[in-house]
GUNUMAR-299742 format. One record per residue: x, y, z of N, C-alpha, C in turn; residue in one letter. Coordinates in pm, 1 decimal, padded with zeros to 6 digits. Atoms other than C-alpha are relative to their C-alpha. Layout:
N
{{X Y Z} {X Y Z} {X Y Z} "A"}
...
END
This chain:
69
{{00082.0 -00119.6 00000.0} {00000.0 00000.0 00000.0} {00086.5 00126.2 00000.0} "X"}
{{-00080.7 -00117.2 00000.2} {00254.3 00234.1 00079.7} {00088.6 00031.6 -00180.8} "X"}
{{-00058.1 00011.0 00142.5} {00427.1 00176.1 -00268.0} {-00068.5 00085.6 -00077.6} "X"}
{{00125.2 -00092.1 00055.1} {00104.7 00305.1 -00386.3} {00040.0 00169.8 -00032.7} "X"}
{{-00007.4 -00124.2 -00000.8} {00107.8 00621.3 -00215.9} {00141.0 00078.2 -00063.8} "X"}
{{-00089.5 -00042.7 00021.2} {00467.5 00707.3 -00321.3} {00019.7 00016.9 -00142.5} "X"}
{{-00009.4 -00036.3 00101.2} {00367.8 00697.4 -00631.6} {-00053.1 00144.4 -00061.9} "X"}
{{00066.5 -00159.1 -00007.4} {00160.3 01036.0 -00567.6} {00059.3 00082.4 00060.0} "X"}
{{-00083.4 -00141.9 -00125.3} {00338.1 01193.9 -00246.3} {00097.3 -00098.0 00038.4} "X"}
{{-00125.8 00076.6 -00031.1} {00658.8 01047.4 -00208.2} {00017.5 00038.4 00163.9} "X"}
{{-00046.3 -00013.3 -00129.6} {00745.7 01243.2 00108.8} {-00108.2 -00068.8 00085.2} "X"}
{{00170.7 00069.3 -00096.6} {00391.5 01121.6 00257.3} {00083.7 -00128.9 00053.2} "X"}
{{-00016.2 00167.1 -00018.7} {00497.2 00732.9 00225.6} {00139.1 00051.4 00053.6} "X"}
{{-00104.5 00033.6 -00057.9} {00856.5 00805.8 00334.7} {-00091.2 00048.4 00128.1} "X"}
{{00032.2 -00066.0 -00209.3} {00705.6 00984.4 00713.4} {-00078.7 -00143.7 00007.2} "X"}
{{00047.6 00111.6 -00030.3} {00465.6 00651.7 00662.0} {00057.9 -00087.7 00012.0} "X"}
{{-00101.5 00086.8 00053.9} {00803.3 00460.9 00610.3} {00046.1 -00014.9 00179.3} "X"}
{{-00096.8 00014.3 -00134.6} {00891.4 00584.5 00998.9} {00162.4 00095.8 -00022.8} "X"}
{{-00094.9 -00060.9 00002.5} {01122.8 00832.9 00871.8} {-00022.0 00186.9 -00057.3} "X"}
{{00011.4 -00129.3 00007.1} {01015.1 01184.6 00966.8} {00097.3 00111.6 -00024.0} "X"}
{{-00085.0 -00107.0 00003.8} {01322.9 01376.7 00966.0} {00020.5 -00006.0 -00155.4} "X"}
{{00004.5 00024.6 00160.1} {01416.9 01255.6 00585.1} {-00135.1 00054.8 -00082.9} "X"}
{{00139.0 00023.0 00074.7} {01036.7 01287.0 00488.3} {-00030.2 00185.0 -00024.9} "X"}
{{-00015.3 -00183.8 00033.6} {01055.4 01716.0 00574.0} {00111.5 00000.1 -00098.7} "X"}
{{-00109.5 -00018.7 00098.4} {01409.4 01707.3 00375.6} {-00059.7 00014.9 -00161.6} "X"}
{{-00007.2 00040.3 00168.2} {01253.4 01562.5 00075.1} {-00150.9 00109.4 00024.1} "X"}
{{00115.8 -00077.7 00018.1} {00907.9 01732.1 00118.3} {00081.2 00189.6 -00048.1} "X"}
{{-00061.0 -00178.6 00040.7} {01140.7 02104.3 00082.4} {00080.1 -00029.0 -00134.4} "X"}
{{-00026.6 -00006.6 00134.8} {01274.1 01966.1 -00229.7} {-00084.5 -00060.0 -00102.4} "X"}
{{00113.4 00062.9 00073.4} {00998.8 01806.0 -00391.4} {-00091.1 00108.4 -00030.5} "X"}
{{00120.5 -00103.3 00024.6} {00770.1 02074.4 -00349.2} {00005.6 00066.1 -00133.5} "X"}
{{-00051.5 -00113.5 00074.9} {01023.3 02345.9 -00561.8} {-00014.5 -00095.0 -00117.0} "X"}
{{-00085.9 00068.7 00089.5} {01111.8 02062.2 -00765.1} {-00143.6 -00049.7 -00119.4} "X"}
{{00163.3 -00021.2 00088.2} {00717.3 02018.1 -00915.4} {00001.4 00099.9 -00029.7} "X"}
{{00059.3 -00107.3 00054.9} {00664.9 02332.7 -00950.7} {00098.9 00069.1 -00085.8} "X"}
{{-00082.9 -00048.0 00071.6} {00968.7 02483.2 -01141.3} {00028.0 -00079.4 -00123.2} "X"}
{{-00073.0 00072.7 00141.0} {01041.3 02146.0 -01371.1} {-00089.6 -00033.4 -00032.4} "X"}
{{00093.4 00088.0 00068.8} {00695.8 02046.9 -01417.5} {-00044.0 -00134.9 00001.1} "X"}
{{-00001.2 00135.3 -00046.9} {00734.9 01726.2 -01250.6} {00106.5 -00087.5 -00081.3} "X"}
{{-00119.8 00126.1 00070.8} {01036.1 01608.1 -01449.7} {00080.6 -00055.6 00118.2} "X"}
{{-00098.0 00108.9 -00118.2} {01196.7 01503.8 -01106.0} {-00079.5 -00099.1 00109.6} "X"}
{{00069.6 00054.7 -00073.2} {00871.6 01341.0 -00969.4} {00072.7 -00135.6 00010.7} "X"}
{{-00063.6 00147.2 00011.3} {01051.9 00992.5 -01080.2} {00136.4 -00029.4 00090.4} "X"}
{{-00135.0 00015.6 -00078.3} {01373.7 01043.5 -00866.9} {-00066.4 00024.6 00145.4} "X"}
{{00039.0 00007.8 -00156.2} {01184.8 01115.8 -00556.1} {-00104.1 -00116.4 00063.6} "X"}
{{00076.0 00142.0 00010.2} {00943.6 00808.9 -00636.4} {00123.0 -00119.4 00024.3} "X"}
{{-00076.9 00092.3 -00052.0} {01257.6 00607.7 -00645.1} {00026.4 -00015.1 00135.0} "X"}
{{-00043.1 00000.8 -00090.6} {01387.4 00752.1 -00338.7} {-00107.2 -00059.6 00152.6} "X"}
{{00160.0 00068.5 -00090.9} {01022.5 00635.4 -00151.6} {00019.1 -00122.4 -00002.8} "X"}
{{00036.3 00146.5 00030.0} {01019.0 00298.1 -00258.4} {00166.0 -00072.8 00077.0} "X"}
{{-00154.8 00084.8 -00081.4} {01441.4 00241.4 -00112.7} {-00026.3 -00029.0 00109.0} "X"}
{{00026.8 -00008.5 -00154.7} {01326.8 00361.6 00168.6} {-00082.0 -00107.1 00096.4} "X"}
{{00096.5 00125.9 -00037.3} {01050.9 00132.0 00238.8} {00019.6 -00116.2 -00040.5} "X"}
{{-00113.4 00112.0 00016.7} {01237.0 -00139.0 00093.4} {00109.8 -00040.9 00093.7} "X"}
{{-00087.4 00014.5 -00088.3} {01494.8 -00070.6 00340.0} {-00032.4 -00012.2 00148.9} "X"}
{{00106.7 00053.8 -00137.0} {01243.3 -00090.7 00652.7} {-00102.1 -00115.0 -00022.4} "X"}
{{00065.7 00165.4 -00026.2} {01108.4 -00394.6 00551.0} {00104.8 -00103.0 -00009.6} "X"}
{{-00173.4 00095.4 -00029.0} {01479.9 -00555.4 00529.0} {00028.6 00033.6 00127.4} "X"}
{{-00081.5 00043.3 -00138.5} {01561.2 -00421.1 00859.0} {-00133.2 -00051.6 00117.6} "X"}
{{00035.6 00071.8 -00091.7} {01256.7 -00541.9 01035.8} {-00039.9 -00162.6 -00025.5} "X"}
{{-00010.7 00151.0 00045.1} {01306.1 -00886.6 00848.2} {00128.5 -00049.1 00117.9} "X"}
{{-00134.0 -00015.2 -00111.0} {01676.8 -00836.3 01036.9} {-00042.8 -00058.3 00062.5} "X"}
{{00056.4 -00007.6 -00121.7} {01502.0 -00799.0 01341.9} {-00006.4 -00130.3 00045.8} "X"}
{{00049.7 00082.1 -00083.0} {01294.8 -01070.5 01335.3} {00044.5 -00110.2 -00024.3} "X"}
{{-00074.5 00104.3 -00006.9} {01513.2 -01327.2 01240.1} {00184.8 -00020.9 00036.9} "X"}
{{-00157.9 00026.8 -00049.2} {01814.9 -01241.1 01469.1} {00107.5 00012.4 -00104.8} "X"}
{{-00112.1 -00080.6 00079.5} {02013.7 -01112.0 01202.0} {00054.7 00153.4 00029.8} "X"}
{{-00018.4 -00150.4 00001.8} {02229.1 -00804.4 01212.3} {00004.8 00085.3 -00152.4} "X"}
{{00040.7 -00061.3 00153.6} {02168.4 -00555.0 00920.3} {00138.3 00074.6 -00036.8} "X"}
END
């Protein structure tokens, strides 16, 4: 589900990811970054959503199988 949303509001799904401080960062460059290019950089901040939440579902895989990450 979250995949989803990041395909609309990237910063949204990253703060839904559990990563508020990153999620303002990108929300102050995302914003400018629609409105000046027209959305030609919507696709690089869509990537950067989907690592993210990729990368919190690897570390609470970690977690739960006594692995270190």
């Amino acid at each position: 589900m979250n995949y989803v949303v990041a395909l609309l509001l990237p910063p949204l799904s990253i703060l839904f990811a559990g990563r508020p401080f990153l999620a303002i960062v990108v929300f102050l460059f995302w914003l400018p970054a629609i409105i000046f290019s027209g959305g030609l950089g919507h696709p690089i901040f869509i990537l950067l959503a989907w690592i993210v939440i990729y990368q919190g579902h690897e570390d609470r895989r970690a977690r739960r199988f006594g692995r270190d990450a």
